[in-house]
N, C-alpha and C positions, 0 to 999 in steps of 0.2 A: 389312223390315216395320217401320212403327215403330209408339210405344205403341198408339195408338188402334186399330191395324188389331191387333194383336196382343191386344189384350183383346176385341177383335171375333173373332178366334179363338177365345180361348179359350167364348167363349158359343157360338158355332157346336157346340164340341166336346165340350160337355159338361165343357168344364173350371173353370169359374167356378169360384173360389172368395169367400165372403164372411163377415165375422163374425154371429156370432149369440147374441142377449142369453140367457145362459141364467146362473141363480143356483143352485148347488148347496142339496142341500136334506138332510136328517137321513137316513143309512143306504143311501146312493148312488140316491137319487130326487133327478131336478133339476127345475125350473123354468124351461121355456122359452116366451119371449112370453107368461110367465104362467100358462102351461099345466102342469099338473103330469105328468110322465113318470115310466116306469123306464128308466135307462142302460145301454147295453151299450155304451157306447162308454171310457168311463172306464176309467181305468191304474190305480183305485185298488182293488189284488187283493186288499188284505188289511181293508179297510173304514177305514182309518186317518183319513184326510182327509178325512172323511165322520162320523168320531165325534165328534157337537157334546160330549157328555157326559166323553171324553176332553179335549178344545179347553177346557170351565171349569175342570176337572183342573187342565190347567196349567195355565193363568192364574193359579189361587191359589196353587200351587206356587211359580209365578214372583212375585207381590206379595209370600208372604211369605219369599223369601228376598232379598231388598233386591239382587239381581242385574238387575233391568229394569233393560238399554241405552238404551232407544228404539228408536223404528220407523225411524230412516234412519240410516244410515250414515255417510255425509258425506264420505268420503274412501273411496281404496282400502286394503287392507288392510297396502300396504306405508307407508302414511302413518298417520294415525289411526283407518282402519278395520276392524284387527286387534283387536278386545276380546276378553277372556281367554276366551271359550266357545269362539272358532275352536279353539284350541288346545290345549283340554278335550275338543272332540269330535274331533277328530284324533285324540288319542293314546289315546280310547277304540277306536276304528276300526281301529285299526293294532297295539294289544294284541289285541282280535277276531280279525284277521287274522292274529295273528303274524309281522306284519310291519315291516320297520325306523319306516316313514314312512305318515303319510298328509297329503296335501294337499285341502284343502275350492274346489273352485271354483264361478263360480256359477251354471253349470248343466252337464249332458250336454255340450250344445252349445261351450261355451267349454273344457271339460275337454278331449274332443276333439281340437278343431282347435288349446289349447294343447299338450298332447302331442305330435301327429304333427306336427305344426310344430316343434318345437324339441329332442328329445329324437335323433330320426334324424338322422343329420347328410350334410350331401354327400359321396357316395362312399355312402352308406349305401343299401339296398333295402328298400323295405316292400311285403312280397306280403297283400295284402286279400282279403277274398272279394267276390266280384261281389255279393253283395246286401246289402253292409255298409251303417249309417246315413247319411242323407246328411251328415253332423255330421263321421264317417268321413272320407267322400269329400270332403268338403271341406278337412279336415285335410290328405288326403296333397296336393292341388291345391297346398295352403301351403305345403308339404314343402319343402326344399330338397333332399333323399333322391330318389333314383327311384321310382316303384314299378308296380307293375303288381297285377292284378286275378285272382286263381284263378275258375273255374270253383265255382258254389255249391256247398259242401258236398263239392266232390269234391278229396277228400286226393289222390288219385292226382296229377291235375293241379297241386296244389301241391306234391306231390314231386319231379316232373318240371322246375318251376322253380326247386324250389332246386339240384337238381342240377345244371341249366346254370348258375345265378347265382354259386353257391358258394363258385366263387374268384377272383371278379371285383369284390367290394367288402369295405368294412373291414366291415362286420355288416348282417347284414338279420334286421329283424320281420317277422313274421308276426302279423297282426292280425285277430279275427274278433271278433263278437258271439258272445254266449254262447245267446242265446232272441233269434230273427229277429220283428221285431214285425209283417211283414206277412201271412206263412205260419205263423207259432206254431212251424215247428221248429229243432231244438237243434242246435249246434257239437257234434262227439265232441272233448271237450277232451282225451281219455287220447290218441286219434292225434296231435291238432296237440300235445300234452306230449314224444312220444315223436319227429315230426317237429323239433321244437326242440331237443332234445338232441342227434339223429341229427345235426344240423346245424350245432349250434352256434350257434343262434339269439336271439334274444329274442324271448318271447311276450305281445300285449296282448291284453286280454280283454274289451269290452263287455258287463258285468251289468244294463245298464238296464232290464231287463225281467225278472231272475230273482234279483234282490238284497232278499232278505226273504221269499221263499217257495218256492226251493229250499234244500237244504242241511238235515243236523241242526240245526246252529244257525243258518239263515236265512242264510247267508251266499254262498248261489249257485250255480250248474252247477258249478261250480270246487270247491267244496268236496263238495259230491255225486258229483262224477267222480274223489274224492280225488286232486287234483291243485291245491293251494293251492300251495304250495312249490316249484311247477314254474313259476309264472305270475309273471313282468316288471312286471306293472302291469297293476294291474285298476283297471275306469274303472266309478264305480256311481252314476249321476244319484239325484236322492233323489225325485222327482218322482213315482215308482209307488209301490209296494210299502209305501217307508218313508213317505208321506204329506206330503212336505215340500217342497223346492224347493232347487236350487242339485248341487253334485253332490260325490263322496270321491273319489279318484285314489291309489289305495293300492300303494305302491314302496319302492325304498330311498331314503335319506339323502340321496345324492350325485343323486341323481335328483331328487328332491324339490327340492332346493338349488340346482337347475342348472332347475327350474322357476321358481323365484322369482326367480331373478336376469336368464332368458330368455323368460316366456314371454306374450307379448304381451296374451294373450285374459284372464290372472291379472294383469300391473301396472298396463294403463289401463285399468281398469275401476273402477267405485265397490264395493267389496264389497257383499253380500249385509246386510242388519239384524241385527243379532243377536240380536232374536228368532227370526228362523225359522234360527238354528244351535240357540238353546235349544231349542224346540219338535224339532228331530231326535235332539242330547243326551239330552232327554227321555224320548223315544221309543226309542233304539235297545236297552237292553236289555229293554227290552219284546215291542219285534219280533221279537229273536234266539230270547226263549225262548216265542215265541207258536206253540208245536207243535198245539194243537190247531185255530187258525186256517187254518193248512197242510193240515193234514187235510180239513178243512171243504170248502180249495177243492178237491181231490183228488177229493175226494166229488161235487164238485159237475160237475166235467169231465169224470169218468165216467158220471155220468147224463148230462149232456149227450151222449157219444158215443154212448153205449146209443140215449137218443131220437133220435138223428140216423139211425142205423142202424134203427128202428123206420118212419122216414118215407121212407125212400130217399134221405135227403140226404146227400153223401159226408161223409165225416170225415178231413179232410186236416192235422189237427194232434192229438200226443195231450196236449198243454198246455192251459192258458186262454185262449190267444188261437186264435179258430178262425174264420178265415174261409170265408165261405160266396161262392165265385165265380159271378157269372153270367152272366160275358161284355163288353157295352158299358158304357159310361159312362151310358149313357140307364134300362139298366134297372136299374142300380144306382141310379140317384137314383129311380126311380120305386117300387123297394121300400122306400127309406129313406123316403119320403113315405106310401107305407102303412104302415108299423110306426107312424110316429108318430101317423097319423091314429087307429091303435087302442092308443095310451099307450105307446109303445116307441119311444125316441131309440137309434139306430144311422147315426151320418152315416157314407156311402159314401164308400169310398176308389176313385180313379179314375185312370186315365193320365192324367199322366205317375207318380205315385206307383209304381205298377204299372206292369207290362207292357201293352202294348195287348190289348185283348181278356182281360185278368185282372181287369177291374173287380170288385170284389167287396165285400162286407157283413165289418166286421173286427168278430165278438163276442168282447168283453170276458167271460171269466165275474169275477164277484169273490165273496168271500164275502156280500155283503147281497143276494145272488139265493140265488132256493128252488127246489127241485122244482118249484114250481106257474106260475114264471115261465118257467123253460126252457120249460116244457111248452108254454105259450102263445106263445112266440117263435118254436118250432119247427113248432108248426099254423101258422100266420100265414104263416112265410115257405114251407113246404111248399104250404099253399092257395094263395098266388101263385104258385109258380112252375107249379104243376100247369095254375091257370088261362091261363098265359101261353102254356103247352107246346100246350093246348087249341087256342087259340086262331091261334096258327103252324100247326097241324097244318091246322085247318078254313080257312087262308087257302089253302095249299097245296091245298086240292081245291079249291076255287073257283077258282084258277088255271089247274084240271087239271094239278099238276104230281107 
């Protein structure tokens, strides 16, 4: 197939994808085609990136401590794109963590695929879980490591491969996310803690979705499942929770060291501005001690499961990310088309993203939604589907079937 027919594909399939002009707006309300929404699609859980009145904060902060870099970079950060906040916020991150090291890359995506690319070496095994990020699965792809794919969530089956694997390479990872961003559920980090040791393993950790709003002190499933000091290298994009952009990879020393000097996705790259390293610097012991933001969303995802369970709509995640499945790709774009028509942005997540036939609505909650908005989101998508159910049902007698 080539391009033409294959993007002719994907419109047949309901897969189109395309961008869309949307301007974020003050307390997670955006502006799309001008239109003013409320988002349920936004990673921003903790309202961070969304607080214009935080945003002039710093700015003054940053004018009047004569530390403004500039907006570009202009080199990587092994040339002249390293200025002294890289490595301010690093060693705040890695005090946090009580950990040797931490490395700033410049995003989820480049943290990733430098990691599982250069850190495993050949001869080495990395066992993933089958619904790791594609960021993930592209890493091991780069690998020069072997690796193979566990069965989701199921520890058994990754038992089972380490036990054949065992003593057939110099070291194998075990790699999983911490909070699955398309089903909203959790890694049990205490099993794969206690797998890794059993084994003699190293364990990576994907926090991109629970770094800032799990944890006593915001620092992730990892620290909530008291298993920090068991974990290899935790990978935490800054992209959600913390409000910012680029991402922490927090390890040892020798780790760390053996990233800078191998890891493709961190040397030729232009680094990140060093404003948006200030702007996370900024922020991060604000986030750490932002316990009752936590609470807030806590609040808010158990009234959501409450009303979900009030409407007959299942509840298949007990986090903030909860998707609502409803089968094709067709009726997934057709409910995302009614949310917005009545001021509610949720773009549909579609196969190949998903499974075929898992098409589904991924609601974001964050703290700048209320009671009164679940409420509304939850009539809305309830009266569609009931309408839809209706309406299959009275085709099927007019069919006589």
């Amino acid at each position: 197939m080539n391009i033409s027919q294959q993007l002719d594909s994907f419109k047949e399939n309901e897969q189109w994808r395309s961008l869309k002009n949307i301007d974020r707006q003050h307390h997670g309300k955006i502006k799309k085609d001008g239109i003013l929404l409320d988002s349920f699609i936004s990673n921003d859980y903790l309202g961070i990136a969304s607080d214009q009145d935080r945003y002039f904060s710093f700015l003054t902060t940053l004018q009047n401590s004569n530390q403004f870099n500039g907006f570009g970079a202009a080199s990587s950060r092994l040339l002249e794109g390293n200025a002294s906040v890289f490595e301010r916020f690093e060693q705040k991150v890695a005090t946090s963590f009580q950990k040797e090291a931490c490395l700033f890359m410049n995003s989820g995506y480049h943290a990733n695929i430098g990691v599982l690319s250069s850190i495993p070496q050949k001869g080495d095994l990395i066992l993933s879980d089958k619904l790791n990020h594609a960021s993930i699965v592209d890493g091991l792809k780069l690998s020069n490591a072997h690796f193979e794919r566990y069965k989701h969530l199921d520890y058994t089956h990754l038992e089972r491969l380490l036990q054949k694997h065992k003593d057939h390479f110099n070291s194998i990872f075990i790699v999983s996310e911490a909070l699955f961003s398309m089903d909203g559920d959790t890694a049990n980090l205490k099993v794969l803690s206690q797998l890794k040791e059993k084994y003699n393993a190293h364990l990576i950790i994907d926090e991109a979705h629970s770094i800032g709003t799990f944890g006593k002190n915001g620092l992730g499933i990892c620290e909530e499942s008291g298993v920090l000091n068991q974990i290899d290298i935790i990978v935490a994009p800054c992209g959600k929770a913390l409000g910012g952009v680029g991402a922490i990879v927090v390890l040892s020393q020798e780790w760390k060291d053996f990233l800078i000097n191998t890891s493709r996705s961190f040397i030729y790259t232009t680094s990140l501005p060093p404003i948006n390293v200030e702007w996370l610097a900024y922020n991060w012991s604000y986030i750490l001690n932002q316990k009752v933001l936590r609470n807030r969303l806590t609040q808010l995802v158990t009234y959501f499961k409450k009303e979900c369970l009030k409407r007959n709509l299942p509840v298949l995640s007990d986090t903030y990310i909860q998707p609502i499945i409803v089968g094709d790709n067709e009726t997934a774009i057709s409910l995302a088309n009614y949310l917005e028509s009545e001021g509610i942005y949720c773009a549909p997540i579609r196969n190949p993203t998903v499974p075929k036939n898992t098409a589904r609505l991924r609601l974001s909650i964050t703290v700048n939604h209320t009671e009164t908005l679940i409420d509304k989101v939850l009539d809305l998508i309830s009266d569609y589907l009931l309408t839809k159910k209706t309406e299959h049902e009275n085709t099927l007698v007019k069919e006589g079937r």
